[in-house]
PDBQT receptor file of N, H, CA, C and O in Angstrom, charges set to zero:
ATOM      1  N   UNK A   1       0.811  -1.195   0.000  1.00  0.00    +0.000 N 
ATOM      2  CA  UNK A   1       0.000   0.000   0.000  1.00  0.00    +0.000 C 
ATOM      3  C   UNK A   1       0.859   1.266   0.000  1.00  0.00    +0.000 C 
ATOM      4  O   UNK A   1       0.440   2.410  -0.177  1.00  0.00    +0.000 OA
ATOM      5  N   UNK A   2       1.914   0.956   0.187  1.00  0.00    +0.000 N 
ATOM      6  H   UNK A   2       2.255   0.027   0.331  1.00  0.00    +0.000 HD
ATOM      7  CA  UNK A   2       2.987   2.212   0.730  1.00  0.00    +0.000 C 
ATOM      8  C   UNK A   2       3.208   3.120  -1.157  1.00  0.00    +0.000 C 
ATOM      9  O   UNK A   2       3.197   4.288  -1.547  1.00  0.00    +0.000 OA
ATOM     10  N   UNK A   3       3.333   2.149  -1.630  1.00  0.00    +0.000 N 
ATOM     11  H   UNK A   3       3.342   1.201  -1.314  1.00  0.00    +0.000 HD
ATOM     12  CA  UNK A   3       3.453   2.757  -3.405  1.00  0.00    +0.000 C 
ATOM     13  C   UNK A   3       2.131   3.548  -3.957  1.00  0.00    +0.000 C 
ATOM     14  O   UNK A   3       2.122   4.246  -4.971  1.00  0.00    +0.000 OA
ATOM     15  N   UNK A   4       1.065   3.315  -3.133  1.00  0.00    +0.000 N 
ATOM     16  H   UNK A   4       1.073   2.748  -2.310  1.00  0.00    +0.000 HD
ATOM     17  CA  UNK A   4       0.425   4.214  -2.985  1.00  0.00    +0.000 C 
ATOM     18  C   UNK A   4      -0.373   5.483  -2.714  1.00  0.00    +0.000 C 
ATOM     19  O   UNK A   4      -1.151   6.220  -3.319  1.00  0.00    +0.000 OA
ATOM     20  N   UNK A   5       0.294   5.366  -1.296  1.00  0.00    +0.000 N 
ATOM     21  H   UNK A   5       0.926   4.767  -0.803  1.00  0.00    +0.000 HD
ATOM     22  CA  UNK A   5      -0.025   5.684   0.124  1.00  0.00    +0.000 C 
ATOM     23  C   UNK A   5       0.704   7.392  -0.079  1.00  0.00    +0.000 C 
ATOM     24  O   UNK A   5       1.836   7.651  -0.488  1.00  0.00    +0.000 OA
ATOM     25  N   UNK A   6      -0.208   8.217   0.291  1.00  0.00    +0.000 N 
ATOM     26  H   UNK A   6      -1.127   8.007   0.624  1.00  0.00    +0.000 HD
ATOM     27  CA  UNK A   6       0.718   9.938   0.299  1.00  0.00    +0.000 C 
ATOM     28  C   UNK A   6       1.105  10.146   1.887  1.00  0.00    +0.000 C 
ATOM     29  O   UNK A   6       0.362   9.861   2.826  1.00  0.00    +0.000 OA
ATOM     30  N   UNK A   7       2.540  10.752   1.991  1.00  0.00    +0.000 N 
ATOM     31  H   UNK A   7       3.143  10.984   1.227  1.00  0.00    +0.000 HD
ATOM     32  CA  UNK A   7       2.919  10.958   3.388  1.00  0.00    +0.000 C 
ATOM     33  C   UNK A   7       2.154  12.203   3.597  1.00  0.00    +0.000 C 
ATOM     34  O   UNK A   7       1.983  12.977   2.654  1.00  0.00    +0.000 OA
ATOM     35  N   UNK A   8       1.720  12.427   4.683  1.00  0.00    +0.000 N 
ATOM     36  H   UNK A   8       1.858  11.798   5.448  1.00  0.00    +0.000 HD
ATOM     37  CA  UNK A   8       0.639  13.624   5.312  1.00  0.00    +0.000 C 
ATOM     38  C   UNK A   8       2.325  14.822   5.535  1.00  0.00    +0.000 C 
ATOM     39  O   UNK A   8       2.235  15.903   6.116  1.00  0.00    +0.000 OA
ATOM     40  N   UNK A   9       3.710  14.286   4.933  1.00  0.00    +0.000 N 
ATOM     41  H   UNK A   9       3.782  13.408   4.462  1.00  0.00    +0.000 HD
ATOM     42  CA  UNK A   9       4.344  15.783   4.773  1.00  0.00    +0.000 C 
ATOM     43  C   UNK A   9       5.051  16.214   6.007  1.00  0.00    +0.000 C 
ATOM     44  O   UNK A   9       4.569  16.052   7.128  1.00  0.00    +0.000 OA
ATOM     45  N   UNK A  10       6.243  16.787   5.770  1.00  0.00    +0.000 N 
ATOM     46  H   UNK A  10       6.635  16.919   4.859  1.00  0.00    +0.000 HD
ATOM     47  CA  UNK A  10       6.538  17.689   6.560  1.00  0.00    +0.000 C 
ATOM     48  C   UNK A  10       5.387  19.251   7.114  1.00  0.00    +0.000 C 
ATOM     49  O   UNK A  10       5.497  20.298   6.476  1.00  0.00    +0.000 OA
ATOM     50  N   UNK A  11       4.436  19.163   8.245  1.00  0.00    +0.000 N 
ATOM     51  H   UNK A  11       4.346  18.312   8.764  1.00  0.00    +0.000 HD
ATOM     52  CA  UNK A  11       3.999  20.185   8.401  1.00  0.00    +0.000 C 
ATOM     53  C   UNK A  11       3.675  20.311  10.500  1.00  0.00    +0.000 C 
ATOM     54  O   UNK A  11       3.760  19.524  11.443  1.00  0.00    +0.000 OA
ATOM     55  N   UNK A  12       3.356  21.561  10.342  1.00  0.00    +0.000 N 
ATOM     56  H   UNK A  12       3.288  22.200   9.577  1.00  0.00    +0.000 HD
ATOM     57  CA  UNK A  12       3.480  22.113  11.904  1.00  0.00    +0.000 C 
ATOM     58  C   UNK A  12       1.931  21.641  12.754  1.00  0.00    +0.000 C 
ATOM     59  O   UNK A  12       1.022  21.154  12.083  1.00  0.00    +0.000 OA
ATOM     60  N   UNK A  13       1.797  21.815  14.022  1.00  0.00    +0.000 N 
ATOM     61  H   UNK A  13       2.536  22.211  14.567  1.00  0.00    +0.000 HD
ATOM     62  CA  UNK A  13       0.588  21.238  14.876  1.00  0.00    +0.000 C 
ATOM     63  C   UNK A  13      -0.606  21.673  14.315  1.00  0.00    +0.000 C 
ATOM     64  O   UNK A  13      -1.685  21.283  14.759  1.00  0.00    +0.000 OA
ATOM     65  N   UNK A  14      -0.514  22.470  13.349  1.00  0.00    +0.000 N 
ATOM     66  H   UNK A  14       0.363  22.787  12.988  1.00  0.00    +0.000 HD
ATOM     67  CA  UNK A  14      -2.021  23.027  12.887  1.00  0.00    +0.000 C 
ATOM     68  C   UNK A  14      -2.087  22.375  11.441  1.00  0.00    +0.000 C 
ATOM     69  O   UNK A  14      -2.983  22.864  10.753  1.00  0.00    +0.000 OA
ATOM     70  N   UNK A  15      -1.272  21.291  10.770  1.00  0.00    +0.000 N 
ATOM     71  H   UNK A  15      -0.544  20.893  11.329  1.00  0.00    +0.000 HD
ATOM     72  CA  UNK A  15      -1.084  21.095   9.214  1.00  0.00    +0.000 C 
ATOM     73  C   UNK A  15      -0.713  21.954   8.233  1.00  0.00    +0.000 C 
ATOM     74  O   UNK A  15      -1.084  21.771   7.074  1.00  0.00    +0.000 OA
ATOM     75  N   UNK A  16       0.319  23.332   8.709  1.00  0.00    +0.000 N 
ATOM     76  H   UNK A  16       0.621  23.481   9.651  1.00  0.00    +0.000 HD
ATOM     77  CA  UNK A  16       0.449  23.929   8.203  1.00  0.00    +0.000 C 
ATOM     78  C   UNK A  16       2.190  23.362   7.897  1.00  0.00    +0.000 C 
ATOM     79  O   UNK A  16       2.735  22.326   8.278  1.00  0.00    +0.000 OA
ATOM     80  N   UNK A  17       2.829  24.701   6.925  1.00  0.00    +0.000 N 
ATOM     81  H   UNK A  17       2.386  25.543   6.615  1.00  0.00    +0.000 HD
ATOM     82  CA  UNK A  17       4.509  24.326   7.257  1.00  0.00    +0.000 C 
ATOM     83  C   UNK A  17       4.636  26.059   7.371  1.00  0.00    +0.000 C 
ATOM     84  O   UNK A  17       5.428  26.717   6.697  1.00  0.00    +0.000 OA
ATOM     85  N   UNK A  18       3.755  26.583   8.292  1.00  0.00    +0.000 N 
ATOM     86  H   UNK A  18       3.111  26.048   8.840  1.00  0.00    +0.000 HD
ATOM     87  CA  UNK A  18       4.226  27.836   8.806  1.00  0.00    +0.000 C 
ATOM     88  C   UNK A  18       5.399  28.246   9.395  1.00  0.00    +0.000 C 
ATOM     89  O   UNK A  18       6.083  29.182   8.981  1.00  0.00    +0.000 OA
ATOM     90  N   UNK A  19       5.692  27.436  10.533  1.00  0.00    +0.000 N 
ATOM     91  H   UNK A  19       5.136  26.675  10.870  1.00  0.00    +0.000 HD
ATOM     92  CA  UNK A  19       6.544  27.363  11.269  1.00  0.00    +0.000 C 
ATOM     93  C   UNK A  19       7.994  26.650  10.738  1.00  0.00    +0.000 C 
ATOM     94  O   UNK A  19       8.978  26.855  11.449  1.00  0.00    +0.000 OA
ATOM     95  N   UNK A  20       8.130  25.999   9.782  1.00  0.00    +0.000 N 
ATOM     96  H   UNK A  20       7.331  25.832   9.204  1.00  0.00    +0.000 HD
ATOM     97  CA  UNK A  20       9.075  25.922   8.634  1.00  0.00    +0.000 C 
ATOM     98  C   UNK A  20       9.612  26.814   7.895  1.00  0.00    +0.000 C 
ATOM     99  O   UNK A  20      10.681  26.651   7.308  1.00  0.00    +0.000 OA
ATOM    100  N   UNK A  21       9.171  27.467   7.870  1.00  0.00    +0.000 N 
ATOM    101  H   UNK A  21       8.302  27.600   8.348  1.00  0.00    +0.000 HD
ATOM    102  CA  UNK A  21       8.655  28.741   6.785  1.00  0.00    +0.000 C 
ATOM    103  C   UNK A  21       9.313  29.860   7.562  1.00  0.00    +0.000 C 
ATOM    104  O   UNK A  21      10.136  30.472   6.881  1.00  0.00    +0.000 OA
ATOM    105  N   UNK A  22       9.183  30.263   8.723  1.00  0.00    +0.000 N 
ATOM    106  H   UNK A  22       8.515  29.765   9.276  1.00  0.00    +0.000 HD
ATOM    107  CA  UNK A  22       9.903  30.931   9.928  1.00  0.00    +0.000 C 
ATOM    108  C   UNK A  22      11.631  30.406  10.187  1.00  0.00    +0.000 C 
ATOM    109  O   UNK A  22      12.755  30.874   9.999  1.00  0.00    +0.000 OA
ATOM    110  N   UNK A  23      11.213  29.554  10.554  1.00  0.00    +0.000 N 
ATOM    111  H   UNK A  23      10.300  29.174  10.706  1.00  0.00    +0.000 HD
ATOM    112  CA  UNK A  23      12.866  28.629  10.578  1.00  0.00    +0.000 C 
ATOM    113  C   UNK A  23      14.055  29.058   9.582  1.00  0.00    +0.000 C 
ATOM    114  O   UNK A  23      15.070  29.571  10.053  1.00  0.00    +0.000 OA
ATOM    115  N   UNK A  24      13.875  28.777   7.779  1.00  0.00    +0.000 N 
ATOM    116  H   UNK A  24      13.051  28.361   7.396  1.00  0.00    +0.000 HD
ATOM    117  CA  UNK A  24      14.195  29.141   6.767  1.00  0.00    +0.000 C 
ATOM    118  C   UNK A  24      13.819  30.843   6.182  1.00  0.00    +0.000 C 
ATOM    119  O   UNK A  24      13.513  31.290   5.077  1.00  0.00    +0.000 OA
ATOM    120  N   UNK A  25      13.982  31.341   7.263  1.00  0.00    +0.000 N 
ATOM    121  H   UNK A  25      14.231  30.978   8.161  1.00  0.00    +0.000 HD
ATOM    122  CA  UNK A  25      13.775  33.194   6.743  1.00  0.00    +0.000 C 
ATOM    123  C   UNK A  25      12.625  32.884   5.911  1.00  0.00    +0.000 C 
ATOM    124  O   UNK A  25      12.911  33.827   5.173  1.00  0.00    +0.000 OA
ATOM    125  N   UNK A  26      11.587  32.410   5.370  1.00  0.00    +0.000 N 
ATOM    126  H   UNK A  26      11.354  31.643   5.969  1.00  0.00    +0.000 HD
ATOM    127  CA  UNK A  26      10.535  32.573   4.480  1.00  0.00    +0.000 C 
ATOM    128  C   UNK A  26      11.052  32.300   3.193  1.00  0.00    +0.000 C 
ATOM    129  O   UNK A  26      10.594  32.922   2.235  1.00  0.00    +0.000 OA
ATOM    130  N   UNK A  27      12.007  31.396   3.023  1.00  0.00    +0.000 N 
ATOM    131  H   UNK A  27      12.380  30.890   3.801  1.00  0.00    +0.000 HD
ATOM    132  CA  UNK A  27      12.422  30.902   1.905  1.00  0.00    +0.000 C 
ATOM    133  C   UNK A  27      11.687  29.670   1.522  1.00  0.00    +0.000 C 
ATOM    134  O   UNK A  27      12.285  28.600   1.630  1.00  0.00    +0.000 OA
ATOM    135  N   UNK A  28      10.652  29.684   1.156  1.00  0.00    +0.000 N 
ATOM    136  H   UNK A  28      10.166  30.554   1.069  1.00  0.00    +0.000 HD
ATOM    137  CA  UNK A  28       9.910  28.466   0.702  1.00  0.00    +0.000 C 
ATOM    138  C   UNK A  28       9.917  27.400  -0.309  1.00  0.00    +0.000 C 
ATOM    139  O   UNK A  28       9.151  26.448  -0.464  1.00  0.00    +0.000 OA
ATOM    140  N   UNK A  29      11.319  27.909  -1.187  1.00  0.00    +0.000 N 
ATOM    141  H   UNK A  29      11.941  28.682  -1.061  1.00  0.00    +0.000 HD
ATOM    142  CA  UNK A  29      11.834  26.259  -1.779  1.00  0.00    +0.000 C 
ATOM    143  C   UNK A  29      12.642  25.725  -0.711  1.00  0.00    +0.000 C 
ATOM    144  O   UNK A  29      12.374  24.529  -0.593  1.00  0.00    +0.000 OA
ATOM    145  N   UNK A  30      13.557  26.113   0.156  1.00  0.00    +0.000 N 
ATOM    146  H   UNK A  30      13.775  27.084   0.061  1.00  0.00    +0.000 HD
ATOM    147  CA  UNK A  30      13.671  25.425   1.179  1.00  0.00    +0.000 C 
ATOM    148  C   UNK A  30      12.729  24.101   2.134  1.00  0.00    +0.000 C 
ATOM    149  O   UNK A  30      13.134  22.981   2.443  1.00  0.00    +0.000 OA
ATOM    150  N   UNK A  31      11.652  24.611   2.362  1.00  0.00    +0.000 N 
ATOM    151  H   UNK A  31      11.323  25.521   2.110  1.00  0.00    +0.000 HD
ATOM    152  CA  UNK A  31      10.504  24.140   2.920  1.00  0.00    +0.000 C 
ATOM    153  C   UNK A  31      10.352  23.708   2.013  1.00  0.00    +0.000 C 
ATOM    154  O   UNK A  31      10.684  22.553   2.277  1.00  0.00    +0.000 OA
ATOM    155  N   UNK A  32      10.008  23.704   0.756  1.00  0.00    +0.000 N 
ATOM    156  H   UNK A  32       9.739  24.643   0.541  1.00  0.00    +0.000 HD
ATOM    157  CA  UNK A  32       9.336  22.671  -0.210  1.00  0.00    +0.000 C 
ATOM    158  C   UNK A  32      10.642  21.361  -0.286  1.00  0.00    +0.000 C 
ATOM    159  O   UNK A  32      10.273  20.187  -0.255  1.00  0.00    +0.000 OA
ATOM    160  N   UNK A  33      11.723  21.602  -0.357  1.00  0.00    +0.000 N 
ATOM    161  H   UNK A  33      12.024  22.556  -0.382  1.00  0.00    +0.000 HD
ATOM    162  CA  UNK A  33      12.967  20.544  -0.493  1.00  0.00    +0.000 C 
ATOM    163  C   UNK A  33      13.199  19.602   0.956  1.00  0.00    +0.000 C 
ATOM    164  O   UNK A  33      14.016  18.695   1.112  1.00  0.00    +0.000 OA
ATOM    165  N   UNK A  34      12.540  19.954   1.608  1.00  0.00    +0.000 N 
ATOM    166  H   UNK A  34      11.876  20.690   1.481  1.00  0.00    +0.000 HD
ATOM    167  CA  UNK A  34      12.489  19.310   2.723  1.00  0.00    +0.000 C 
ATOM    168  C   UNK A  34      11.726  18.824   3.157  1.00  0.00    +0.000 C 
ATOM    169  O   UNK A  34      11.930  18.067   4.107  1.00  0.00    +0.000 OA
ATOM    170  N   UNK A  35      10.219  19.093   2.537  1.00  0.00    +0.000 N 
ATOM    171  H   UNK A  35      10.053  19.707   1.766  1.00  0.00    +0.000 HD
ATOM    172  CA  UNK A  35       8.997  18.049   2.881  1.00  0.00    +0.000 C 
ATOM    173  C   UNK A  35       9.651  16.918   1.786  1.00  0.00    +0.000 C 
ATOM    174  O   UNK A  35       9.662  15.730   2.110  1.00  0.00    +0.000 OA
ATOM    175  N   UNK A  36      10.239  17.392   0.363  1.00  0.00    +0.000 N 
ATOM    176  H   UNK A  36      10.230  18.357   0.100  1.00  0.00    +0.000 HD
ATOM    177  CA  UNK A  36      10.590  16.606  -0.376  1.00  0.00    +0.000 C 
ATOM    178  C   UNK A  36      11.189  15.174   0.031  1.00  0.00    +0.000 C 
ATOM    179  O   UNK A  36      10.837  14.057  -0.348  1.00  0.00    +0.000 OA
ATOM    180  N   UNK A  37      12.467  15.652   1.152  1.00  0.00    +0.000 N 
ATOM    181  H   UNK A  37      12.753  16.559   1.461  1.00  0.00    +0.000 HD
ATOM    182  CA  UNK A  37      13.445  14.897   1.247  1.00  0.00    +0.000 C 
ATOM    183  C   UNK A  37      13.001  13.592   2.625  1.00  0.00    +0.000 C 
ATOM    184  O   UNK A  37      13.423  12.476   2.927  1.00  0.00    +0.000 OA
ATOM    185  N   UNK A  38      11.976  14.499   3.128  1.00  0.00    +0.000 N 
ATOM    186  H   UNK A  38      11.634  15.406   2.883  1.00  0.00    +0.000 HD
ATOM    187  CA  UNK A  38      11.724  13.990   4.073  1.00  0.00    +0.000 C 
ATOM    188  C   UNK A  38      11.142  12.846   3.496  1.00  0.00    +0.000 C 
ATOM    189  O   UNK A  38      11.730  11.769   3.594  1.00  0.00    +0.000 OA
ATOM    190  N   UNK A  39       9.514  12.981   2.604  1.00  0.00    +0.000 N 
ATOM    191  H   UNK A  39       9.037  13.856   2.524  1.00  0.00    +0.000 HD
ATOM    192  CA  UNK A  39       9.013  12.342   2.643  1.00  0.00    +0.000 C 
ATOM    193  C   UNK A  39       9.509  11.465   1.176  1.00  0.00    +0.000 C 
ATOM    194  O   UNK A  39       8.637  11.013   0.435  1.00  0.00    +0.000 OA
ATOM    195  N   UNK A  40      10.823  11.304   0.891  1.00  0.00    +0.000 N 
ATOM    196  H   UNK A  40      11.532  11.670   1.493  1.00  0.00    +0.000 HD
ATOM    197  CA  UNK A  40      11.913  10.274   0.003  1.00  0.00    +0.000 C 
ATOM    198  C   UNK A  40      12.073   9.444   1.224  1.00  0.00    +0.000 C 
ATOM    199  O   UNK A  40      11.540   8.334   1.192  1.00  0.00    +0.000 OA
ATOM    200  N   UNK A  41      12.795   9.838   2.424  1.00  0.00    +0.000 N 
ATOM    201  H   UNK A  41      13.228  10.739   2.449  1.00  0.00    +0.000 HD
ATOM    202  CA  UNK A  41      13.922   9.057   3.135  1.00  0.00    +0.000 C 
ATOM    203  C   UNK A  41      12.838   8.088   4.247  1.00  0.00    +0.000 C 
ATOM    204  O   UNK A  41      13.269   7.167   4.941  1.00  0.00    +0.000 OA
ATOM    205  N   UNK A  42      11.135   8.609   4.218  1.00  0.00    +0.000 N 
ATOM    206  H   UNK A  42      10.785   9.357   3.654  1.00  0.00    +0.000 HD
ATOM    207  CA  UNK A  42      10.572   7.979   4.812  1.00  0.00    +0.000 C 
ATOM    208  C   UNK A  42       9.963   6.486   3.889  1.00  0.00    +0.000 C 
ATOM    209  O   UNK A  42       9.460   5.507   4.441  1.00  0.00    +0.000 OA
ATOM    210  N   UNK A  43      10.189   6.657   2.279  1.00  0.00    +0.000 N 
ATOM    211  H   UNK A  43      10.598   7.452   1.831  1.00  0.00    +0.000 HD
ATOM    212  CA  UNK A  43       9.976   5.917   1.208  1.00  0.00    +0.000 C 
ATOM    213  C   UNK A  43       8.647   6.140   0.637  1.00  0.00    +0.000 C 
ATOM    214  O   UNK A  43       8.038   5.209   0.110  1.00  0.00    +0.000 OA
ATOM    215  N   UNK A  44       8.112   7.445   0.720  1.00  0.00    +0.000 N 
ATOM    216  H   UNK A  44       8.606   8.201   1.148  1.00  0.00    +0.000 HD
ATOM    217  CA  UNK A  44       6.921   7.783   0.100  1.00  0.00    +0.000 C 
ATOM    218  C   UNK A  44       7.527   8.164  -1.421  1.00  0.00    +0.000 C 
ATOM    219  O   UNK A  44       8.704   8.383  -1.707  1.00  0.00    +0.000 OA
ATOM    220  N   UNK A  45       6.185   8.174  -2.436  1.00  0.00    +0.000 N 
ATOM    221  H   UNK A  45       5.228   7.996  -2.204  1.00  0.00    +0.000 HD
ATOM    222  CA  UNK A  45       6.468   8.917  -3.330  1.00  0.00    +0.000 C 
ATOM    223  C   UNK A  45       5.701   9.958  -3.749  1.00  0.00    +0.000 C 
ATOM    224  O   UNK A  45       5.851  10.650  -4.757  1.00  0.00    +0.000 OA
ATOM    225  N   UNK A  46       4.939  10.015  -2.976  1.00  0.00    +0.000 N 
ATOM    226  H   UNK A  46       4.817   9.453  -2.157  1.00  0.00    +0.000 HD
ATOM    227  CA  UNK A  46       4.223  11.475  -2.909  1.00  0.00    +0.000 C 
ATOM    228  C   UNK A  46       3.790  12.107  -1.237  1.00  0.00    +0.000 C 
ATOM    229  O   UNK A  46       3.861  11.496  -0.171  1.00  0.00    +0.000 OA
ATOM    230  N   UNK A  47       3.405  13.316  -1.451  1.00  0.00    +0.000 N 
ATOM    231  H   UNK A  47       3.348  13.813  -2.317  1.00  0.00    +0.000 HD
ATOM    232  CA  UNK A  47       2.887  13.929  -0.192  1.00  0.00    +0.000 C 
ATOM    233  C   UNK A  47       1.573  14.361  -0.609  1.00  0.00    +0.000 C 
ATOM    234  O   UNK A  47       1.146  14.509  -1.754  1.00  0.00    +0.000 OA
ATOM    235  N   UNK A  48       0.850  14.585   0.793  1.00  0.00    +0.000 N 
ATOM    236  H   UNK A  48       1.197  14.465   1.723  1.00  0.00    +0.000 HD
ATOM    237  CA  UNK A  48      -0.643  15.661   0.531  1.00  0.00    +0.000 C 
ATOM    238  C   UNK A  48      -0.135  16.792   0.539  1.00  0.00    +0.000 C 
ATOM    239  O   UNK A  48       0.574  17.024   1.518  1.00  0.00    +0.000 OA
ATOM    240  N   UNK A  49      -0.302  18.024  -0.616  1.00  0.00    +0.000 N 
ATOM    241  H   UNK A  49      -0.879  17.835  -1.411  1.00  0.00    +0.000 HD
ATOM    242  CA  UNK A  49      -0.180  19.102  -0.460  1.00  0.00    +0.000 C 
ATOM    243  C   UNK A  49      -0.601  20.223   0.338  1.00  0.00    +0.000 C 
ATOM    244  O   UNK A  49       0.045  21.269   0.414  1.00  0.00    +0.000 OA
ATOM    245  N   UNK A  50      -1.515  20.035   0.838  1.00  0.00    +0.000 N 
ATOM    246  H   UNK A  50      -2.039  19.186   0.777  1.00  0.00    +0.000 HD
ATOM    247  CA  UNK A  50      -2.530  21.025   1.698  1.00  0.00    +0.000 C 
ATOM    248  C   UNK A  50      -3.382  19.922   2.736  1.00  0.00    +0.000 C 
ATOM    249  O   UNK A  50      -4.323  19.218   2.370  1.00  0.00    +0.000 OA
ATOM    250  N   UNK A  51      -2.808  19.968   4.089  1.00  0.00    +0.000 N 
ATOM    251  H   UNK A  51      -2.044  20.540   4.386  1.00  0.00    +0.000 HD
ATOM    252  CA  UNK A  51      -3.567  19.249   4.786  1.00  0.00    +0.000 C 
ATOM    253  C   UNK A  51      -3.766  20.507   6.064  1.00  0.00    +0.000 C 
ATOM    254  O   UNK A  51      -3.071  21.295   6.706  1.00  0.00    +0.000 OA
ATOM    255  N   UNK A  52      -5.113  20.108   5.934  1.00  0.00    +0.000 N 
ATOM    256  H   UNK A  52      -5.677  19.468   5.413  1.00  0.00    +0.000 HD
ATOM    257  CA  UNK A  52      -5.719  20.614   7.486  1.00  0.00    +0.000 C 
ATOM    258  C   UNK A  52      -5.373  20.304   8.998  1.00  0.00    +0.000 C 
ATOM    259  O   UNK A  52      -5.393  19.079   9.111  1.00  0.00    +0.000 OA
ATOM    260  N   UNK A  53      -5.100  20.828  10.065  1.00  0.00    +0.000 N 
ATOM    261  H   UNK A  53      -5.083  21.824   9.973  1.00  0.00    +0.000 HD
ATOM    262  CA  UNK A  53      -5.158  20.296  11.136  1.00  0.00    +0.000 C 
ATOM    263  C   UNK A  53      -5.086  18.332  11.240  1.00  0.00    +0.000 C 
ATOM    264  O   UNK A  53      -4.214  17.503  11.500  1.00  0.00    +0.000 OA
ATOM    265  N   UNK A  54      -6.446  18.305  10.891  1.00  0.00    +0.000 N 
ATOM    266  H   UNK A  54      -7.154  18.979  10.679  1.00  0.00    +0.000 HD
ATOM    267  CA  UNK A  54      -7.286  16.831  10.897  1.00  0.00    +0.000 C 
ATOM    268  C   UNK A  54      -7.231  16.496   9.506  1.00  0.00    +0.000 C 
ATOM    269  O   UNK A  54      -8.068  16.922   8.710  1.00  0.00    +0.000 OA
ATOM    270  N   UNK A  55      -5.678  15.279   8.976  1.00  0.00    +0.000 N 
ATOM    271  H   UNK A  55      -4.998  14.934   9.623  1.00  0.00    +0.000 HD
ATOM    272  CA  UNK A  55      -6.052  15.304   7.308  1.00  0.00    +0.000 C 
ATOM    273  C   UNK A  55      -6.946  14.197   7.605  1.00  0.00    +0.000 C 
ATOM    274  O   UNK A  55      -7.262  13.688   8.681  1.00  0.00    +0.000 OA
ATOM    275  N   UNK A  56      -7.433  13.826   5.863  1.00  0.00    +0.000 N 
ATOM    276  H   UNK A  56      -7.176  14.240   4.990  1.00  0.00    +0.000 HD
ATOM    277  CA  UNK A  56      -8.289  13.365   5.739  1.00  0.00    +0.000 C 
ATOM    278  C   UNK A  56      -8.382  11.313   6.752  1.00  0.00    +0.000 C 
ATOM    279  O   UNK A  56      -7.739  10.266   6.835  1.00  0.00    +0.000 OA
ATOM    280  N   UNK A  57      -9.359  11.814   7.135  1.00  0.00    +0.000 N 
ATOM    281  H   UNK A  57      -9.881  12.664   7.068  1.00  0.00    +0.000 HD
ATOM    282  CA  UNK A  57      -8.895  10.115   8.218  1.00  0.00    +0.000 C 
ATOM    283  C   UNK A  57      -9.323   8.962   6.992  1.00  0.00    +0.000 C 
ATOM    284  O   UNK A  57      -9.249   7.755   7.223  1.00  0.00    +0.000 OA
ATOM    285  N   UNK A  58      -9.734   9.455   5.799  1.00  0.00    +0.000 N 
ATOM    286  H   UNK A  58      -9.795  10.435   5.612  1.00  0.00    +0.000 HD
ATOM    287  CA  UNK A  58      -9.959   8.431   4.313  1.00  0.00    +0.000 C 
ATOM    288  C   UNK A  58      -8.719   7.485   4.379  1.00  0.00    +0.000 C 
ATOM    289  O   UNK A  58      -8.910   6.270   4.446  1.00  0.00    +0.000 OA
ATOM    290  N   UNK A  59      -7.431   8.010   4.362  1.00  0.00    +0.000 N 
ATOM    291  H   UNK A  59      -7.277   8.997   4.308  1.00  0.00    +0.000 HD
ATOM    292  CA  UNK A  59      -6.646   7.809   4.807  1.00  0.00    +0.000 C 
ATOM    293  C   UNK A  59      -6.008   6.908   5.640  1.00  0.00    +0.000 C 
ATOM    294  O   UNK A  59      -5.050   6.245   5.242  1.00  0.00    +0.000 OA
ATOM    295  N   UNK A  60      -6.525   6.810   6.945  1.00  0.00    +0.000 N 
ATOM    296  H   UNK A  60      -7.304   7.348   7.268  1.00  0.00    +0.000 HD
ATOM    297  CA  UNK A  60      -5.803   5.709   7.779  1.00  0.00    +0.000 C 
ATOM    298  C   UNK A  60      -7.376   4.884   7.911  1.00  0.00    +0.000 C 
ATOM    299  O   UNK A  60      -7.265   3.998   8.759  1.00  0.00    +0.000 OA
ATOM    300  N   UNK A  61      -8.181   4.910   7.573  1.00  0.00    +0.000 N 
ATOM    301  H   UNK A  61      -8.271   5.629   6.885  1.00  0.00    +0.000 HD
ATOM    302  CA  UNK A  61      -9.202   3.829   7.019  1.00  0.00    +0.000 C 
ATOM    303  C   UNK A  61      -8.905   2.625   6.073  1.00  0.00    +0.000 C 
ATOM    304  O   UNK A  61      -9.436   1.520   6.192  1.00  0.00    +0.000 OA
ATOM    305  N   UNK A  62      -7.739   3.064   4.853  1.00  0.00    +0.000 N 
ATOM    306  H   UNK A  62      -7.307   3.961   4.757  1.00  0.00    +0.000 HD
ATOM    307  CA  UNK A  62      -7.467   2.045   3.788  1.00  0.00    +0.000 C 
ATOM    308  C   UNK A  62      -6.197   1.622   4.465  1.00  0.00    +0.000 C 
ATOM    309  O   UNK A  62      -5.711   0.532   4.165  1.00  0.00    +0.000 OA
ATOM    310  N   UNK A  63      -5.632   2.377   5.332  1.00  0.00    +0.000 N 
ATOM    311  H   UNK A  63      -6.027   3.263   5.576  1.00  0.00    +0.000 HD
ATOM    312  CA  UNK A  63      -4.168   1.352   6.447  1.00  0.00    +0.000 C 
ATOM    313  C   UNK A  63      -5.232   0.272   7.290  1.00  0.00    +0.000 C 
ATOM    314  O   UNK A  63      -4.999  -0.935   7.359  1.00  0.00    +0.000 OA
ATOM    315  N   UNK A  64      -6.006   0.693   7.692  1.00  0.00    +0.000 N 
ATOM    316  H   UNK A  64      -6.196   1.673   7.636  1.00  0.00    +0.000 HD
ATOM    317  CA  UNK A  64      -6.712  -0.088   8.983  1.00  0.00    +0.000 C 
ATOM    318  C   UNK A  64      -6.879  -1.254   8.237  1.00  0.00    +0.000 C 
ATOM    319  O   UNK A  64      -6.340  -2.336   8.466  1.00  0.00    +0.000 OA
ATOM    320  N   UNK A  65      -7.803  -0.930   7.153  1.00  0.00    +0.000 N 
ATOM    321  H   UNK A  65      -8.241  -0.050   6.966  1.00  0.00    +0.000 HD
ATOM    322  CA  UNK A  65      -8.705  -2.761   6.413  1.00  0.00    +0.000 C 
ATOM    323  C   UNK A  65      -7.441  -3.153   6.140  1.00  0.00    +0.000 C 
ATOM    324  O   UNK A  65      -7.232  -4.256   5.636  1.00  0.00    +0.000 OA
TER     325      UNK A  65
């Protein structure tokens, strides 16, 4: 499922990467190269781009079955 599966991302307690974004002076290919790398070295091949607080629990429903 994992070749499927999107990593919910490098992002902060609210689903944001605000606080990333702060860290890196507001350089946001930074932050983008690092949700990147992150979610390589965790063996995803994609991320959710925009997750809320609460991402979608659709999600850990198709991990559960």
């Amino acid at each position: 499922m994992i070749d499927t599966l999107p990593m919910r991302g490098v992002k902060g307690t609210t689903g944001t990467q605000a606080s990333f974004l702060e860290l890196f002076d507001g350089d946001d290919e930074k932050v983008r190269r690092l949700n990147e790398r992150v979610c390589e070295l965790m063996g995803f091949s994609s991320f959710i781009p925009v997750s809320g607080q609460t991402y979608t629990r659709k999600l850990d429903g198709m991990v559960v079955k």
